[in-house]
C-alpha positions as CSV (number, residue, x, y, z in Angstrom):
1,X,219.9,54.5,-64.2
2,X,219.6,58.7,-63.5
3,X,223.4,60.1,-63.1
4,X,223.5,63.7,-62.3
5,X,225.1,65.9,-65.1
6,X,227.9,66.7,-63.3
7,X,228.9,63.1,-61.9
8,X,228.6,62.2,-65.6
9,X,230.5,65.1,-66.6
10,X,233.2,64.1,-64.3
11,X,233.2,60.6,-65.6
12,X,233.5,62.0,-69.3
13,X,236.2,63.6,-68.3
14,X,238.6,61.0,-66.6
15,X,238.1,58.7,-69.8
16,X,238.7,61.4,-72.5
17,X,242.2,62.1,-70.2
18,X,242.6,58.6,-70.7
19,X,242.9,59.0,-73.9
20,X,245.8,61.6,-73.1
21,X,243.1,64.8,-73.9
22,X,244.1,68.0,-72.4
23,X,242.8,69.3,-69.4
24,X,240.9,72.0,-71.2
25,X,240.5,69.7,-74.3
26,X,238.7,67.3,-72.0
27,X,236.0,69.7,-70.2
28,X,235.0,71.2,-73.4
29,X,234.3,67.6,-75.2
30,X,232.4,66.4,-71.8
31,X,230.7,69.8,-71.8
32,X,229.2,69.2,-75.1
33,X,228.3,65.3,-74.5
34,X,226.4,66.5,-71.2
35,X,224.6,69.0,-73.0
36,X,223.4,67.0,-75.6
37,X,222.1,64.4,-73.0
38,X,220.6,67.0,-70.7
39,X,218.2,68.3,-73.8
40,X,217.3,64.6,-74.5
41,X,219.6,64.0,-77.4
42,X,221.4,60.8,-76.5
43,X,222.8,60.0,-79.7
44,X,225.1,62.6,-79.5
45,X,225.8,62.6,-75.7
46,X,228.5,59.9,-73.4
47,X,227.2,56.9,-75.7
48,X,230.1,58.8,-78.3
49,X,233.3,58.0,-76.3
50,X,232.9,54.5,-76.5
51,X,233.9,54.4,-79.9
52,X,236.8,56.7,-79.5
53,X,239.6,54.2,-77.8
54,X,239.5,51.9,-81.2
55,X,239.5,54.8,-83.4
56,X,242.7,56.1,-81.3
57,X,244.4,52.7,-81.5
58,X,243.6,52.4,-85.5
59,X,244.9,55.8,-85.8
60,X,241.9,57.6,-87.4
61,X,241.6,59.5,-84.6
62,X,244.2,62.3,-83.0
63,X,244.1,63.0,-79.0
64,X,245.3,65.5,-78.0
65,X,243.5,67.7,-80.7
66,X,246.3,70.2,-82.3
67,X,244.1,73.0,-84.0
68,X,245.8,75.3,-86.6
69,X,244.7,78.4,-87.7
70,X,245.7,78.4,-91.1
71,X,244.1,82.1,-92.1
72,X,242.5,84.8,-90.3
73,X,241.7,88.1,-92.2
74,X,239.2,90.9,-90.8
75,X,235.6,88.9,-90.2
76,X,237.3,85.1,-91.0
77,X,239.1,82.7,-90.0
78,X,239.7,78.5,-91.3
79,X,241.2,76.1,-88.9
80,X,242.5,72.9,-89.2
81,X,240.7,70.3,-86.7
82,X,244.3,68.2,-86.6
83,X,241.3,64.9,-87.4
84,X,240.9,65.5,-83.5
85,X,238.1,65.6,-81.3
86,X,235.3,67.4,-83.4
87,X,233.9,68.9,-80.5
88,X,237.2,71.5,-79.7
89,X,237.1,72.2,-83.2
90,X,233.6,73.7,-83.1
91,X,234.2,75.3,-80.0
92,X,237.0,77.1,-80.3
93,X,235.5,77.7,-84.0
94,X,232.5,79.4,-83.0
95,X,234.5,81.7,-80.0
96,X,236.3,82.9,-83.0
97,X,233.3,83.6,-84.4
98,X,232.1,85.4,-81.9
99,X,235.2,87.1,-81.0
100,X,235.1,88.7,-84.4
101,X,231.1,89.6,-84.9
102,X,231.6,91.6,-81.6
103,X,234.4,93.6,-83.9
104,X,233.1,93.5,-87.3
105,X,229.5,92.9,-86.9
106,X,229.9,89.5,-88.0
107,X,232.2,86.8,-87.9
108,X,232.8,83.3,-89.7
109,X,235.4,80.5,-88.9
110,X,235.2,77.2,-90.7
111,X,237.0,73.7,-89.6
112,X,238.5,71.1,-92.3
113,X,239.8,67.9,-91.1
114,X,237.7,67.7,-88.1
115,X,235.2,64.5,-86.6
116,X,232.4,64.5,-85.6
117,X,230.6,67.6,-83.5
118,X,228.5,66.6,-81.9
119,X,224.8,68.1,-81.1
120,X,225.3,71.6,-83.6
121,X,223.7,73.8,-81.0
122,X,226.1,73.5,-78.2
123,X,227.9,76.1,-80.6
124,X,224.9,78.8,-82.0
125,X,224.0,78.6,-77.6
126,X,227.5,79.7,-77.1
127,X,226.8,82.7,-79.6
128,X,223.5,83.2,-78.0
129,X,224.9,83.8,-74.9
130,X,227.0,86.4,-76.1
131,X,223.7,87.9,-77.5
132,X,225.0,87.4,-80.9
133,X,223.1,84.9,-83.8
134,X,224.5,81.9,-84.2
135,X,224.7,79.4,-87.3
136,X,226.2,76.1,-87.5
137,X,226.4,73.6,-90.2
138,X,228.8,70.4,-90.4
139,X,228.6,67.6,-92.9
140,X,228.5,64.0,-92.6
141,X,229.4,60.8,-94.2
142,X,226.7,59.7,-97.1
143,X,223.5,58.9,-95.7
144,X,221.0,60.1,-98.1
145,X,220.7,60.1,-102.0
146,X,220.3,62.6,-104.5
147,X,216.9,63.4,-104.9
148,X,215.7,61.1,-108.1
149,X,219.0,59.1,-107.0
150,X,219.0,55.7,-105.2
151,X,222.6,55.7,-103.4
152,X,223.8,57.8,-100.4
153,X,225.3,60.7,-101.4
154,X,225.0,63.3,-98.9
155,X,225.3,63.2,-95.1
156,X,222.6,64.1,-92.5
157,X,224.1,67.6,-93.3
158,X,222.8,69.3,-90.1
159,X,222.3,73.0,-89.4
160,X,221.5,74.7,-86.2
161,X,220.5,78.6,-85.6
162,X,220.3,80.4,-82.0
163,X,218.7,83.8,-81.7
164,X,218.9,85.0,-78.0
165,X,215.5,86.1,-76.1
166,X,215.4,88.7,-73.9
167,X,217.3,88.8,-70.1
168,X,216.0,85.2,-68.4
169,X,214.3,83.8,-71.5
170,X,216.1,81.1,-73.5
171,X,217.0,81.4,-76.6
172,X,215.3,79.8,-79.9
173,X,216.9,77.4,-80.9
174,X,216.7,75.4,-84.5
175,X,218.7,72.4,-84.6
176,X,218.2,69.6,-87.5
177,X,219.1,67.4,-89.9
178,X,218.8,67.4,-93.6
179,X,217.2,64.4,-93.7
180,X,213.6,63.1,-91.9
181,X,215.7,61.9,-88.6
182,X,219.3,62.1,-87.7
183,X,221.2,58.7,-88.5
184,X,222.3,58.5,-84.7
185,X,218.6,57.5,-84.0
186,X,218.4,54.6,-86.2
187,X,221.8,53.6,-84.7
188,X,219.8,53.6,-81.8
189,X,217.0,51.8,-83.0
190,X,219.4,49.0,-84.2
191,X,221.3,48.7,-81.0
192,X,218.3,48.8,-79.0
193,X,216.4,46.6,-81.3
194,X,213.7,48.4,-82.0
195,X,211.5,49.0,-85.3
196,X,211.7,52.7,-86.6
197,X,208.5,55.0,-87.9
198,X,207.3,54.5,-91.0
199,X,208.8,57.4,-93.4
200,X,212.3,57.6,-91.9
201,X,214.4,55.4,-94.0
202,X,214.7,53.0,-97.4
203,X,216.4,49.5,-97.9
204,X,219.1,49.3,-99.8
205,X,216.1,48.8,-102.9
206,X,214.9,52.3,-102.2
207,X,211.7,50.7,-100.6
208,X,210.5,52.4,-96.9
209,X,211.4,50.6,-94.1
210,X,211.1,50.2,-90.6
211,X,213.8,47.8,-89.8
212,X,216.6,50.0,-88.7
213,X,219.7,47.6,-89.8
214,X,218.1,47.4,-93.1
215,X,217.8,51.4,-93.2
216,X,221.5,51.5,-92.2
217,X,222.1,50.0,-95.4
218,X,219.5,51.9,-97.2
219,X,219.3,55.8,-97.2
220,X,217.8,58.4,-95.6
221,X,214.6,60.0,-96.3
222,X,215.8,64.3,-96.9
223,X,213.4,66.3,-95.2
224,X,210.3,68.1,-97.4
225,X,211.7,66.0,-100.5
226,X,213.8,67.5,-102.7
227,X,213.8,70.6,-100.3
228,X,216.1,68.7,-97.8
229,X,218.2,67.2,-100.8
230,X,219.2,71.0,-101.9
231,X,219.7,72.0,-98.0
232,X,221.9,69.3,-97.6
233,X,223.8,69.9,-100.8
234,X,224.5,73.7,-100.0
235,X,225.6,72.7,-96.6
236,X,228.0,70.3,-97.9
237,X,229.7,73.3,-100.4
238,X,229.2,76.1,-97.5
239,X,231.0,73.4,-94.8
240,X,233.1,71.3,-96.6
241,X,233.8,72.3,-100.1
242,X,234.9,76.1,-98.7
243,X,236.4,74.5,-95.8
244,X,238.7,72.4,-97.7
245,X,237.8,69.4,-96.1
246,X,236.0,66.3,-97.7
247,X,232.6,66.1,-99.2
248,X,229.9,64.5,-100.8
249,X,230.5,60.6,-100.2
250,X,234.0,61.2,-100.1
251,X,233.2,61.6,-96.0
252,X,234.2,58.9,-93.8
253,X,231.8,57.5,-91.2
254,X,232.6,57.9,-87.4
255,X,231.1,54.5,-86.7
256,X,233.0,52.0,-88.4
257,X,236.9,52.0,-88.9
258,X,237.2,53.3,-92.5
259,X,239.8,55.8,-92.0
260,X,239.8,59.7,-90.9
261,X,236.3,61.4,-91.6
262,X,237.2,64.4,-93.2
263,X,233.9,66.4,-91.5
264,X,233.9,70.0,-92.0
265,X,232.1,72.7,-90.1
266,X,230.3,76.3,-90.7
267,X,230.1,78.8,-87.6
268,X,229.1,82.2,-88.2
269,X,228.1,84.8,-85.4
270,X,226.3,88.2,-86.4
271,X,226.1,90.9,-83.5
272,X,222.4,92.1,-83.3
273,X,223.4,95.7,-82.2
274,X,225.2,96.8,-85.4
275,X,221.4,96.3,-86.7
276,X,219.0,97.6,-84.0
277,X,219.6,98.2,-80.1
278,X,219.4,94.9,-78.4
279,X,216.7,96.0,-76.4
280,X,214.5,97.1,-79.0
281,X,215.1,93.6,-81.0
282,X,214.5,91.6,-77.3
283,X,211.2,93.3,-77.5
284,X,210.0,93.0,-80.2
285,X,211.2,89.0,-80.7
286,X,209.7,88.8,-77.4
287,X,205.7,90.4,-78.8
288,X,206.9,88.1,-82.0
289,X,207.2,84.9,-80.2
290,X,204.4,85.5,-77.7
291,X,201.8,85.8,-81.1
292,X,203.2,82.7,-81.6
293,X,202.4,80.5,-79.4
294,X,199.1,82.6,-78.5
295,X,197.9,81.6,-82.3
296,X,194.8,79.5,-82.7
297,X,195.6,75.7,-82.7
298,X,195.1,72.5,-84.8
299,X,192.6,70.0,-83.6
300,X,194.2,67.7,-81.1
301,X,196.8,70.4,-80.2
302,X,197.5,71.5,-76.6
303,X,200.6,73.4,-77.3
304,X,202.2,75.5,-80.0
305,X,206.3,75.1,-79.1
306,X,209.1,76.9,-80.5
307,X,212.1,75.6,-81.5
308,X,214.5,73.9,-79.2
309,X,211.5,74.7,-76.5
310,X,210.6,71.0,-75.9
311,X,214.8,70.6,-75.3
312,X,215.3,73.2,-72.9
313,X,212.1,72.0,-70.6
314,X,214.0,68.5,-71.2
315,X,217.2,69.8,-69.7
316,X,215.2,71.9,-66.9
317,X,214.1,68.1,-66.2
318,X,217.0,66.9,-66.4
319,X,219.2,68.5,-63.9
320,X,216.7,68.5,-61.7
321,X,216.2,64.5,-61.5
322,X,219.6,63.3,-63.3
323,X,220.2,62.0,-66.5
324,X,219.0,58.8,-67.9
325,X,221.9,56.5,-68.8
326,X,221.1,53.0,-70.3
327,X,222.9,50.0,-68.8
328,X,224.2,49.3,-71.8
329,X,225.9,52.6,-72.1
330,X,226.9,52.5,-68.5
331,X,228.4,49.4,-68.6
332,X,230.9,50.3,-72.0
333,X,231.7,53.6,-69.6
334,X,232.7,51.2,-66.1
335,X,235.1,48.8,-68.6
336,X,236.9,52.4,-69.9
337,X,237.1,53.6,-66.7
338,X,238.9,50.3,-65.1
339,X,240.9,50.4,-68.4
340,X,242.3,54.0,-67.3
341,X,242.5,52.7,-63.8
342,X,239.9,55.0,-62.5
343,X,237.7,54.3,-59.3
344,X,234.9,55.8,-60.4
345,X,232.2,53.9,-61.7
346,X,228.7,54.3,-62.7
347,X,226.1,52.1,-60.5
Protein backbone atom coordinates (compact mmCIF):
# COMPACT_ATOMS: atom_id res chain seq x y z
CA UNK A 1 0.00 0.00 0.00
CA UNK A 2 1.42 4.01 -0.72
CA UNK A 3 1.18 5.99 2.85
CA UNK A 4 2.11 9.52 2.50
CA UNK A 5 5.34 10.48 4.53
CA UNK A 6 3.69 12.36 6.90
CA UNK A 7 0.70 10.00 7.74
CA UNK A 8 3.56 7.48 8.27
CA UNK A 9 5.47 9.86 10.20
CA UNK A 10 2.53 10.39 12.42
CA UNK A 11 2.04 6.76 12.92
CA UNK A 12 5.88 6.42 13.88
CA UNK A 13 5.41 8.68 16.21
CA UNK A 14 2.30 7.49 18.29
CA UNK A 15 4.07 3.96 18.63
CA UNK A 16 7.65 5.23 19.62
CA UNK A 17 5.46 7.39 22.50
CA UNK A 18 4.18 4.16 23.28
CA UNK A 19 7.09 3.07 24.17
CA UNK A 20 7.15 6.15 26.63
CA UNK A 21 9.77 8.27 23.96
CA UNK A 22 9.74 11.88 24.46
CA UNK A 23 7.97 14.16 22.48
CA UNK A 24 11.06 15.53 20.87
CA UNK A 25 12.79 12.04 21.22
CA UNK A 26 9.96 10.65 19.16
CA UNK A 27 9.91 13.15 16.04
CA UNK A 28 13.56 12.93 15.56
CA UNK A 29 13.54 8.85 15.45
CA UNK A 30 10.30 9.03 12.96
CA UNK A 31 12.12 11.74 11.19
CA UNK A 32 14.97 9.53 10.36
CA UNK A 33 12.78 6.22 9.58
CA UNK A 34 10.70 8.43 7.04
CA UNK A 35 13.73 9.60 5.49
CA UNK A 36 15.29 6.44 5.02
CA UNK A 37 11.94 5.13 3.31
CA UNK A 38 11.44 8.28 1.17
CA UNK A 39 15.09 7.61 -0.59
CA UNK A 40 14.14 3.92 -1.05
CA UNK A 41 16.04 2.45 1.79
CA UNK A 42 13.48 0.31 3.62
CA UNK A 43 15.66 -1.58 5.66
CA UNK A 44 16.37 1.11 7.67
CA UNK A 45 12.92 2.87 7.58
CA UNK A 46 9.24 1.92 9.94
CA UNK A 47 10.13 -1.90 9.34
CA UNK A 48 12.74 -0.94 12.61
CA UNK A 49 10.19 -0.29 15.31
CA UNK A 50 8.80 -3.49 15.16
CA UNK A 51 11.56 -4.99 16.86
CA UNK A 52 11.80 -2.29 19.51
CA UNK A 53 8.77 -3.38 22.00
CA UNK A 54 10.60 -6.96 22.74
CA UNK A 55 13.95 -5.34 23.06
CA UNK A 56 12.21 -2.84 25.71
CA UNK A 57 10.50 -5.59 27.54
CA UNK A 58 14.01 -7.83 27.63
CA UNK A 59 15.64 -4.71 28.72
CA UNK A 60 18.36 -4.31 26.01
CA UNK A 61 16.79 -1.44 25.10
CA UNK A 62 16.31 2.13 27.11
CA UNK A 63 13.22 4.57 26.17
CA UNK A 64 13.28 7.33 26.97
CA UNK A 65 16.96 7.78 25.62
CA UNK A 66 19.05 9.74 28.54
CA UNK A 67 22.23 11.16 26.54
CA UNK A 68 25.28 12.24 28.60
CA UNK A 69 27.89 14.33 27.58
CA UNK A 70 30.66 12.98 29.23
CA UNK A 71 33.54 15.58 27.63
CA UNK A 72 33.50 18.51 25.58
CA UNK A 73 36.75 20.46 24.98
CA UNK A 74 37.23 23.10 22.03
CA UNK A 75 36.28 21.12 18.55
CA UNK A 76 35.04 17.64 20.57
CA UNK A 77 32.74 16.26 22.31
CA UNK A 78 31.78 12.11 23.44
CA UNK A 79 28.35 11.24 24.49
CA UNK A 80 26.90 8.48 26.07
CA UNK A 81 23.89 7.05 23.91
CA UNK A 82 22.23 5.75 27.57
CA UNK A 83 21.81 2.04 25.02
CA UNK A 84 18.73 4.25 23.82
CA UNK A 85 17.31 4.88 20.56
CA UNK A 86 20.45 5.10 18.16
CA UNK A 87 18.81 7.59 16.09
CA UNK A 88 18.82 10.71 19.04
CA UNK A 89 22.21 9.77 19.60
CA UNK A 90 23.38 10.58 16.09
CA UNK A 91 21.32 13.46 15.89
CA UNK A 92 21.97 15.29 18.62
CA UNK A 93 25.76 13.99 17.81
CA UNK A 94 26.10 15.51 14.58
CA UNK A 95 24.27 19.15 15.80
CA UNK A 96 27.20 19.17 18.14
CA UNK A 97 29.16 18.66 15.47
CA UNK A 98 27.98 21.20 13.62
CA UNK A 99 27.58 23.58 16.34
CA UNK A 100 31.27 23.43 16.86
CA UNK A 101 32.70 23.45 12.98
CA UNK A 102 30.69 26.74 12.70
CA UNK A 103 33.21 27.91 15.79
CA UNK A 104 36.37 26.12 15.22
CA UNK A 105 36.26 25.26 11.64
CA UNK A 106 35.56 21.80 12.48
CA UNK A 107 33.92 19.77 14.86
CA UNK A 108 33.75 16.01 16.04
CA UNK A 109 31.34 14.25 18.60
CA UNK A 110 31.33 10.50 18.97
CA UNK A 111 28.55 8.17 20.72
CA UNK A 112 29.46 4.93 22.89
CA UNK A 113 26.63 2.79 24.15
CA UNK A 114 24.33 3.61 21.44
CA UNK A 115 21.87 1.11 18.89
CA UNK A 116 21.40 1.13 15.95
CA UNK A 117 21.37 4.54 13.63
CA UNK A 118 19.82 4.05 11.31
CA UNK A 119 20.38 5.17 7.45
CA UNK A 120 24.10 7.27 8.14
CA UNK A 121 23.13 10.07 5.92
CA UNK A 122 20.16 11.49 7.75
CA UNK A 123 23.20 12.95 9.88
CA UNK A 124 26.13 14.26 6.99
CA UNK A 125 22.28 15.89 5.26
CA UNK A 126 21.90 17.62 8.52
CA UNK A 127 25.59 19.05 8.12
CA UNK A 128 24.89 19.68 4.54
CA UNK A 129 22.33 21.85 5.24
CA UNK A 130 24.24 23.93 7.38
CA UNK A 131 26.61 24.11 4.38
CA UNK A 132 29.13 22.35 6.38
CA UNK A 133 30.77 18.59 5.23
CA UNK A 134 29.51 15.93 6.84
CA UNK A 135 31.09 12.40 7.87
CA UNK A 136 29.44 9.68 9.57
CA UNK A 137 30.65 6.20 10.46
CA UNK A 138 28.92 3.66 13.04
CA UNK A 139 29.85 0.11 13.58
CA UNK A 140 27.85 -3.01 13.67
CA UNK A 141 27.69 -6.41 15.06
CA UNK A 142 30.07 -9.04 13.06
CA UNK A 143 29.03 -9.66 9.72
CA UNK A 144 32.03 -10.02 7.68
CA UNK A 145 35.47 -11.80 8.15
CA UNK A 146 38.88 -10.72 8.13
CA UNK A 147 40.11 -10.73 4.83
CA UNK A 148 42.00 -14.33 4.52
CA UNK A 149 39.59 -15.19 7.56
CA UNK A 150 36.45 -17.40 7.46
CA UNK A 151 34.38 -15.97 10.57
CA UNK A 152 32.51 -12.68 11.05
CA UNK A 153 34.55 -10.27 12.46
CA UNK A 154 33.56 -6.95 11.53
CA UNK A 155 30.22 -5.31 11.06
CA UNK A 156 28.80 -3.75 7.85
CA UNK A 157 30.89 -0.83 9.25
CA UNK A 158 29.10 1.93 7.26
CA UNK A 159 30.27 5.45 6.33
CA UNK A 160 28.40 8.28 4.81
CA UNK A 161 29.80 11.79 3.42
CA UNK A 162 27.58 15.01 2.42
CA UNK A 163 29.12 17.91 0.60
CA UNK A 164 26.44 20.57 -0.02
CA UNK A 165 25.81 21.88 -3.78
CA UNK A 166 25.16 25.23 -4.51
CA UNK A 167 21.59 27.22 -3.51
CA UNK A 168 18.59 24.60 -4.90
CA UNK A 169 20.96 21.80 -5.75
CA UNK A 170 21.11 18.77 -3.51
CA UNK A 171 23.81 17.77 -1.98
CA UNK A 172 26.21 14.70 -2.84
CA UNK A 173 25.75 12.29 -0.91
CA UNK A 174 28.00 8.91 -0.29
CA UNK A 175 26.34 6.56 1.89
CA UNK A 176 27.62 2.66 2.18
CA UNK A 177 28.56 -0.16 3.66
CA UNK A 178 31.89 -1.86 4.18
CA UNK A 179 30.73 -4.83 2.78
CA UNK A 180 29.20 -5.72 -0.97
CA UNK A 181 25.43 -4.94 0.44
CA UNK A 182 24.16 -3.89 3.75
CA UNK A 183 22.99 -6.89 5.97
CA UNK A 184 19.43 -5.24 6.32
CA UNK A 185 18.91 -6.39 2.55
CA UNK A 186 19.48 -9.91 3.03
CA UNK A 187 17.20 -9.59 6.14
CA UNK A 188 15.01 -8.65 3.59
CA UNK A 189 15.65 -11.18 1.16
CA UNK A 190 14.93 -13.85 3.93
CA UNK A 191 11.79 -12.36 5.14
CA UNK A 192 10.57 -11.86 1.78
CA UNK A 193 11.80 -15.15 0.58
CA UNK A 194 13.67 -14.22 -2.02
CA UNK A 195 17.18 -15.54 -3.56
CA UNK A 196 20.00 -12.79 -3.29
CA UNK A 197 22.71 -11.82 -6.32
CA UNK A 198 25.35 -13.87 -6.86
CA UNK A 199 28.54 -12.10 -5.01
CA UNK A 200 26.78 -10.70 -1.96
CA UNK A 201 27.32 -13.31 0.67
CA UNK A 202 29.06 -16.84 1.84
CA UNK A 203 27.66 -19.92 3.84
CA UNK A 204 28.80 -20.58 6.83
CA UNK A 205 31.67 -22.82 4.57
CA UNK A 206 32.91 -19.66 3.06
CA UNK A 207 31.22 -20.84 -0.31
CA UNK A 208 29.00 -17.88 -2.31
CA UNK A 209 25.60 -18.09 -1.96
CA UNK A 210 22.38 -16.88 -2.89
CA UNK A 211 20.13 -18.21 -0.27
CA UNK A 212 19.79 -15.41 2.09
CA UNK A 213 19.11 -17.54 5.48
CA UNK A 214 22.25 -19.39 4.57
CA UNK A 215 24.17 -15.94 4.06
CA UNK A 216 22.82 -14.89 7.46
CA UNK A 217 24.80 -17.57 8.82
CA UNK A 218 27.68 -17.03 6.53
CA UNK A 219 29.52 -13.68 6.10
CA UNK A 220 29.60 -10.89 4.10
CA UNK A 221 31.40 -10.21 1.00
CA UNK A 222 33.73 -6.58 2.04
CA UNK A 223 33.60 -4.40 -0.75
CA UNK A 224 36.76 -4.26 -3.38
CA UNK A 225 38.25 -7.28 -1.24
CA UNK A 226 40.59 -6.59 1.16
CA UNK A 227 39.95 -2.75 0.45
CA UNK A 228 36.49 -3.04 2.26
CA UNK A 229 38.13 -5.38 5.07
CA UNK A 230 40.67 -2.37 6.02
CA UNK A 231 37.64 0.35 5.68
CA UNK A 232 35.70 -1.56 7.86
CA UNK A 233 38.52 -2.10 10.33
CA UNK A 234 39.51 1.69 10.59
CA UNK A 235 35.84 2.46 11.06
CA UNK A 236 35.56 0.16 13.86
CA UNK A 237 38.86 1.88 15.84
CA UNK A 238 37.70 5.62 14.54
CA UNK A 239 33.82 4.65 15.96
CA UNK A 240 34.05 2.33 18.49
CA UNK A 241 37.47 1.78 19.86
CA UNK A 242 37.90 5.94 20.41
CA UNK A 243 34.34 6.02 21.33
CA UNK A 244 34.70 3.69 24.09
CA UNK A 245 32.08 1.57 23.07
CA UNK A 246 32.27 -2.16 21.86
CA UNK A 247 33.98 -3.45 18.89
CA UNK A 248 35.07 -5.96 16.68
CA UNK A 249 32.60 -9.05 17.38
CA UNK A 250 32.25 -7.99 20.72
CA UNK A 251 29.02 -5.93 19.03
CA UNK A 252 25.69 -7.17 19.79
CA UNK A 253 23.17 -7.59 17.01
CA UNK A 254 19.95 -5.42 16.97
CA UNK A 255 17.93 -8.33 15.51
CA UNK A 256 18.01 -11.04 17.87
CA UNK A 257 17.83 -10.69 21.78
CA UNK A 258 21.50 -11.08 22.81
CA UNK A 259 21.79 -8.28 25.09
CA UNK A 260 22.69 -4.38 24.62
CA UNK A 261 24.67 -3.66 21.20
CA UNK A 262 27.24 -1.60 22.26
CA UNK A 263 27.21 0.42 18.57
CA UNK A 264 29.33 3.36 18.42
CA UNK A 265 29.20 6.35 16.12
CA UNK A 266 31.70 9.00 14.25
CA UNK A 267 30.18 12.60 13.27
CA UNK A 268 32.42 15.10 12.13
CA UNK A 269 31.39 18.56 10.42
CA UNK A 270 34.07 20.78 8.70
CA UNK A 271 32.93 24.47 7.76
CA UNK A 272 33.82 25.11 4.01
CA UNK A 273 34.39 28.92 4.54
CA UNK A 274 37.44 28.67 6.89
CA UNK A 275 38.89 27.04 3.45
CA UNK A 276 37.56 29.05 0.47
CA UNK A 277 34.31 31.41 0.21
CA UNK A 278 31.38 29.26 -0.04
CA UNK A 279 30.51 30.76 -3.21
CA UNK A 280 33.61 30.16 -4.87
CA UNK A 281 33.67 26.25 -3.67
CA UNK A 282 29.62 26.08 -4.92
CA UNK A 283 31.06 26.97 -8.18
CA UNK A 284 33.49 25.34 -8.80
CA UNK A 285 31.84 21.84 -7.27
CA UNK A 286 29.15 22.83 -9.42
CA UNK A 287 31.68 23.07 -13.08
CA UNK A 288 33.21 19.78 -11.17
CA UNK A 289 30.11 17.76 -10.97
CA UNK A 290 28.69 19.02 -14.32
CA UNK A 291 32.16 17.34 -16.15
CA UNK A 292 30.99 14.65 -14.54
CA UNK A 293 28.07 13.57 -15.58
CA UNK A 294 28.82 15.36 -19.18
CA UNK A 295 31.81 12.55 -19.46
CA UNK A 296 31.72 10.08 -22.26
CA UNK A 297 29.75 6.83 -21.31
CA UNK A 298 30.18 3.05 -21.10
CA UNK A 299 28.39 0.92 -23.61
CA UNK A 300 24.87 0.24 -22.46
CA UNK A 301 24.94 3.40 -20.23
CA UNK A 302 22.23 6.09 -20.36
CA UNK A 303 23.21 7.97 -17.35
CA UNK A 304 26.32 8.88 -15.32
CA UNK A 305 24.67 9.50 -11.53
CA UNK A 306 26.38 10.92 -8.62
CA UNK A 307 26.15 9.77 -5.45
CA UNK A 308 22.96 9.59 -3.41
CA UNK A 309 21.49 11.03 -6.96
CA UNK A 310 19.36 7.95 -7.77
CA UNK A 311 18.00 8.47 -3.67
CA UNK A 312 17.08 11.87 -3.92
CA UNK A 313 14.97 11.47 -7.44
CA UNK A 314 13.57 8.36 -5.25
CA UNK A 315 12.43 10.61 -2.51
CA UNK A 316 11.22 13.46 -5.14
CA UNK A 317 9.01 10.29 -6.10
CA UNK A 318 8.23 9.53 -3.21
CA UNK A 319 6.45 12.42 -1.60
CA UNK A 320 4.95 13.03 -4.47
CA UNK A 321 2.92 9.44 -4.77
CA UNK A 322 3.46 8.09 -1.06
CA UNK A 323 5.48 5.60 0.27
CA UNK A 324 5.40 2.01 -0.42
CA UNK A 325 4.72 -0.01 2.72
CA UNK A 326 4.48 -3.85 2.46
CA UNK A 327 1.53 -5.53 4.14
CA UNK A 328 3.58 -7.36 6.12
CA UNK A 329 5.08 -4.30 7.62
CA UNK A 330 1.79 -2.63 7.87
CA UNK A 331 0.19 -5.16 9.47
CA UNK A 332 3.23 -5.53 12.58
CA UNK A 333 2.47 -1.43 12.68
CA UNK A 334 -1.75 -1.88 13.07
CA UNK A 335 -1.05 -4.70 16.10
CA UNK A 336 1.41 -1.82 17.87
CA UNK A 337 -0.79 0.64 17.35
CA UNK A 338 -4.05 -1.26 19.02
CA UNK A 339 -1.44 -2.38 21.61
CA UNK A 340 -0.89 1.50 22.55
CA UNK A 341 -4.59 2.02 22.12
CA UNK A 342 -4.31 4.21 19.16
CA UNK A 343 -7.01 4.67 16.37
CA UNK A 344 -4.98 5.08 13.80
CA UNK A 345 -4.28 2.40 11.53
CA UNK A 346 -2.68 1.83 8.28
CA UNK A 347 -5.21 0.44 5.47
Amino acid sequence: MKVQADRLKEIAIRILKGLHAAEDEAAVVAEALIKAELRGIDTHGVHLLTLLPERVDAGMLQIPTKLTVLKDSGATALLDGGNGLGQAAAHRAMGISIRKAKEFGVGCCLVRNTNNIGMLSVYTLMAAQEKTVGIVMANAAAAMSPWGGAEAFFGTNPLSISVPGEAGAPPVVLDMSSTMVARGKIRRADRLKESIPEGWAFDETGTPTTDPAAALKGTLMPIGGPKGYGLALMIDVLAGMLSGSQYGPEIRTFHQLEGPTGVGVFTLAVEIERFMPLGQFAALFRTYLVSIKASPKAKGASRIYLPGEIEYEKEQQNLNEGIEVSPTTAGKLNALLKKFKSPLRLT
